[in-house]
C-alpha positions, 0 to 999 in steps of 0.5 A, spaced: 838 061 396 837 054 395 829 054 396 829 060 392 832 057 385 827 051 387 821 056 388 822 058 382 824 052 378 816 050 380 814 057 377 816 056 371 814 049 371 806 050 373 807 056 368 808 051 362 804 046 363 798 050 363 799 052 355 800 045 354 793 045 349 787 041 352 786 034 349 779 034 344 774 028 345 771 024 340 765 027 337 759 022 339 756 020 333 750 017 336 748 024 338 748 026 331 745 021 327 738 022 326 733 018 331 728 013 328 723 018 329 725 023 325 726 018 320 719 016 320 717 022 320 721 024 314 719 019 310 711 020 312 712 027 308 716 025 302 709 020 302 705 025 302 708 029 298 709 024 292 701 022 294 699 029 293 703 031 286 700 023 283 693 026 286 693 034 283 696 029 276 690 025 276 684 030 279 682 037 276 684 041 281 689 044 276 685 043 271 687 047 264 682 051 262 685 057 258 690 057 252 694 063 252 697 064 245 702 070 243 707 073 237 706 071 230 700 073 226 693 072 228 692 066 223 698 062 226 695 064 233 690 060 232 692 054 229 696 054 235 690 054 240 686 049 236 692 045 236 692 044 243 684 044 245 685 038 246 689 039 252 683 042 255 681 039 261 688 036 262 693 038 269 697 043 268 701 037 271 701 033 265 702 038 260 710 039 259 714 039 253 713 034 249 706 034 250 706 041 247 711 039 241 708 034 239 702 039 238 705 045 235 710 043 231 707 039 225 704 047 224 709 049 218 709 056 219 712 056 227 719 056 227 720 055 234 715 056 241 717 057 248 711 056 254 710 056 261 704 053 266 700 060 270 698 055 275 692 053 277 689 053 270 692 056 264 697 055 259 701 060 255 705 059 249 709 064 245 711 062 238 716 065 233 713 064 226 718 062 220 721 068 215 718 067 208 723 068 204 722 065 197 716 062 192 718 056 188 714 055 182 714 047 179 712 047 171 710 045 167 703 047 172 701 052 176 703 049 183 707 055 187 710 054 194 711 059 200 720 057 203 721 060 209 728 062 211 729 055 215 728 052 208 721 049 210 715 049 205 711 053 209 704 053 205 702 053 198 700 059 194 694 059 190 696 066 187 703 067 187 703 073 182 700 077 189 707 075 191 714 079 190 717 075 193 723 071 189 722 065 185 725 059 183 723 054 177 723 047 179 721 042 175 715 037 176 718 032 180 721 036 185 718 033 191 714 040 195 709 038 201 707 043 206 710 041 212 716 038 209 724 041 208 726 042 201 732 039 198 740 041 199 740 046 192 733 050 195 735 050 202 741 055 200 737 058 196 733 060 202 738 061 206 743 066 202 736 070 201 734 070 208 741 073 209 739 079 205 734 080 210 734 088 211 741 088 207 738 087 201 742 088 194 742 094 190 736 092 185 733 086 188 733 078 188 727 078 182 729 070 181 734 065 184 737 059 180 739 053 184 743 047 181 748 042 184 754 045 184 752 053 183 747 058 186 745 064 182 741 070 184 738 074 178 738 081 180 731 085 178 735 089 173 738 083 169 744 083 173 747 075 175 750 074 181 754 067 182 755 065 188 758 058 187 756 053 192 753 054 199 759 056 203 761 062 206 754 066 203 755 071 208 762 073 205 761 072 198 754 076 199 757 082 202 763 082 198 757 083 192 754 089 196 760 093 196 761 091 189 754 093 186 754 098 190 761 102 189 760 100 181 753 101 180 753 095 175 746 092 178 742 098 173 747 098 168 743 091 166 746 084 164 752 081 166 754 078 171 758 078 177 762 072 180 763 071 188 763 064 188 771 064 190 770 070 194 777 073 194 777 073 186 771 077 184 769 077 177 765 083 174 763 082 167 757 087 164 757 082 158 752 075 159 757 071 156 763 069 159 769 069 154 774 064 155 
């Protein structure tokens, strides 16, 4: 019985030792550490890749022959190509961002561009044109100016009566270049009838008058709609359409309806406020 309980102490002895879990080595680094070789190697293609893009700069294997221009009108389309024609016979390489800024945004009637290099020889530009919005007139004079919707002076207009576009009157000193923005009063101007683009009032904006503190659209009926300042247009131009269109003041002639606090509108058909 002895022998038995020893032979069995044994069994179960070697038993748990051969779950004990096996010790790991420590990875050789060495091994896994590139060789010089490979080192030299790597750094011979990054050579020669930095090589081959110096050298596609610099030669006409990617050469630009073709400007492909799209979007706006024909007339925008091509000042555009003229503009970067002198960019023909550059790598495609060389022509980035900036390169094709520098050259489309002095152009007035472009609002934004976006572009992409079709290797191996042509450069496609797509531009969005500016949204006219508004004719300033300066008097005494004759001079009248296309404003778009981003209040940039887009060009001058040798017949402006051709035009139904909304006028604003300004005086002779009022600065207007073709190219340049208009100043704060004519900015807001431009930007409440850009808002009216495909929600107009009833009777149409015939005229706008802008001032420091006060902006005013004159509908085609004679109808005044003050907006106040240049906050919140959105909102009071909406509160001013369901009101014209609920009350139908803007046929009646005359008056004016004031929105410049938008949750005290105003409507009154005579054009003199009474105290």
């Amino acid at each position: 019985m002895a022998n038995s309980s020893r032979v069995s102490a044994r069994k179960r002895t070697t038993a748990r030792t051969a779950v004990l879990p096996a010790r790991r080595q420590a990875p050789d680094l060495r091994r896994l550490a590139p060789s010089g070789r490979s080192i030299l190697i790597g750094l011979a293609l990054a050579v020669l890749a930095v090589g081959a893009y110096v050298g596609a700069r610099q030669t006409s294997v990617f050469a630009l022959r073709t400007i492909d221009v799209r979007g706006g009108t024909p007339l925008l389309r091509a000042q555009v190509r003229k503009a970067l024609s002198e960019d023909v016979g550059r790598s495609l390489l060389r022509v980035d961002s900036g390169t094709v800024a520098s050259a489309i945004d002095p152009i007035p009637g472009v609002r934004d561009f976006t572009y992409d290099r079709a290797f191996p020889h042509t450069l496609r530009v797509t531009v969005h044109a500016e949204q006219a919005v508004l004719v300033v007139r300066q008097v005494p004079g004759t001079s009248a100016y296309l404003v778009a919707a981003s209040g940039r002076v887009i060009r001058a207009l040798a017949r402006p009566h051709l035009s139904s576009m909304p006028r604003v009157w300004v005086t002779k000193d009022t600065t207007m270049k073709v190219g340049d923005r208009v100043g704060p009063g004519l900015a807001e101007a431009a930007s409440a009838l850009s808002l009216l683009h495909g929600a107009p009032l009833p009777g149409g904006v015939h005229l706008a008058r802008v001032s420091k503190k006060e902006l005013t659209l004159i509908l085609g009926g004679g109808l005044e709609v003050r907006l106040g300042d240049g906050g919140d247009l959105r909102l009071k131009l909406a509160i001013a359409r369901r009101i014209l269109r609920e009350t139908g003041a803007a046929t009646a002639g005359g008056g004016y309806l004031d929105v410049s606090v938008p949750e005290r509108p105003v409507l009154s058909q005579n054009s003199q406020v009474g105290g």
